[in-house]
DOVEX-444804 format. One record per residue (C-alpha): residue in three letters; x negated, y, z. Coordinates in steps of 0.25 Angstrom, whole numbers. Example, Ala and Ser with C-alpha at 12.3 -4.5 7.8 and 13.67 -1.06 7.14 Angstrom:
% residues 2
ala, -49, -18, 31 $
ser, -55, -4, 29 $
***
This chain:
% residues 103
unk, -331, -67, -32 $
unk, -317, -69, -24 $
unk, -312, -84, -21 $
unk, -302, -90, -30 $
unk, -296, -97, -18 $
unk, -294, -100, -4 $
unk, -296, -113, 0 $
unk, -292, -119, 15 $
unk, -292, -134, 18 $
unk, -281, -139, 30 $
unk, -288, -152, 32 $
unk, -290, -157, 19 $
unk, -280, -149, 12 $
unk, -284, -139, 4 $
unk, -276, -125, 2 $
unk, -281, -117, -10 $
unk, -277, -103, -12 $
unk, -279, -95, -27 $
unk, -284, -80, -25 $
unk, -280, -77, -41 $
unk, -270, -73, -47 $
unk, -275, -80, -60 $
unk, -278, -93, -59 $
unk, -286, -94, -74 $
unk, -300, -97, -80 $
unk, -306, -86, -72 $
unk, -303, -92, -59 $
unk, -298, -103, -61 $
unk, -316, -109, -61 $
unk, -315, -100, -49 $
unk, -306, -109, -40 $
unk, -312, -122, -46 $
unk, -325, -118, -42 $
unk, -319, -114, -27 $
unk, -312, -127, -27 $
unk, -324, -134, -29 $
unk, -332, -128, -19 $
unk, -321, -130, -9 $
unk, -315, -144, -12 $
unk, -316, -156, -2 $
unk, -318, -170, -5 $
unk, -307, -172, 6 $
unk, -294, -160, -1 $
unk, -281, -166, 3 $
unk, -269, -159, -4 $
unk, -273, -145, -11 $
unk, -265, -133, -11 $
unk, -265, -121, -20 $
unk, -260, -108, -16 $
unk, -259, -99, -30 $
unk, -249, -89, -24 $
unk, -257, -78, -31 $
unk, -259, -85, -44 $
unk, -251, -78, -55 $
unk, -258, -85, -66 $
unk, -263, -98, -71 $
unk, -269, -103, -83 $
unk, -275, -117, -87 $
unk, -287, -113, -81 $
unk, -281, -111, -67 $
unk, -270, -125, -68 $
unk, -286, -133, -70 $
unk, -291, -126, -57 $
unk, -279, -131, -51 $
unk, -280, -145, -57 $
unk, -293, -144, -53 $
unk, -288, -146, -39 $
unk, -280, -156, -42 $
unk, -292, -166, -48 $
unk, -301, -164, -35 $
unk, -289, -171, -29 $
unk, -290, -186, -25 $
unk, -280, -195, -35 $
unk, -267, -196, -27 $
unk, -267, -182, -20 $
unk, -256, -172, -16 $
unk, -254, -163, -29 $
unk, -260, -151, -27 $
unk, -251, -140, -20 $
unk, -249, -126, -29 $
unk, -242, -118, -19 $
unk, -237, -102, -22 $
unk, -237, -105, -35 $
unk, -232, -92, -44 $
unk, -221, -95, -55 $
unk, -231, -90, -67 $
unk, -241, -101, -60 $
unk, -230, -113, -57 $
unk, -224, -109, -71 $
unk, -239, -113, -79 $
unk, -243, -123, -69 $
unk, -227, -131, -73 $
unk, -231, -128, -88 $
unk, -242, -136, -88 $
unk, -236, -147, -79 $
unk, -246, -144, -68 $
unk, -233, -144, -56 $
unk, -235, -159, -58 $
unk, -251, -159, -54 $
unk, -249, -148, -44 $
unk, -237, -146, -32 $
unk, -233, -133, -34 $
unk, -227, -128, -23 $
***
């Protein structure tokens, strides 16, 4: 089984980079369960590459909220960079560019 993601911390910062062009029910479980094995009590500000995402469903924005609720109350939103148009266009529909930065 390939990895869903990269993960690299720069001090407490944690950069996440998704492998799938489809972030959907199939692996979106996937990331969560890589995510877990690889969180840190003491994550700082997150940040999500999903430059090769061409897709997203519900299934994928909760992997990504997800990420969102590990982090303390009070926390640097969590950055979505390389965000594709299809991608920033469902995560706007569903007013998720006001949980995440998309950057």
């Amino acid at each position: 089984m390939s990895s869903a993601l990269t993960a690299t911390f720069q001090g407490s910062d944690l950069n996440l980079e998704v492998h799938s062009a489809r972030l959907d029910a199939a692996t979106a479980r996937e990331l969560r369960e890589e995510l877990a094995m690889i969180w840190q009590p003491d994550v700082g500000a997150v940040t999500v590459d999903l430059s090769r995402v061409e897709f997203i469903d519900s299934s994928g924005m909760g992997s990504l909220l997800s990420i969102h609720r590990r982090l303390p109350e009070k926390h640097a939103p969590v950055r979505l960079v390389n965000v594709r148009p299809a991608v920033q266009s469902v995560l706007e529909l569903v007013r998720l560019h006001r949980v995440f930065d998309l950057t």
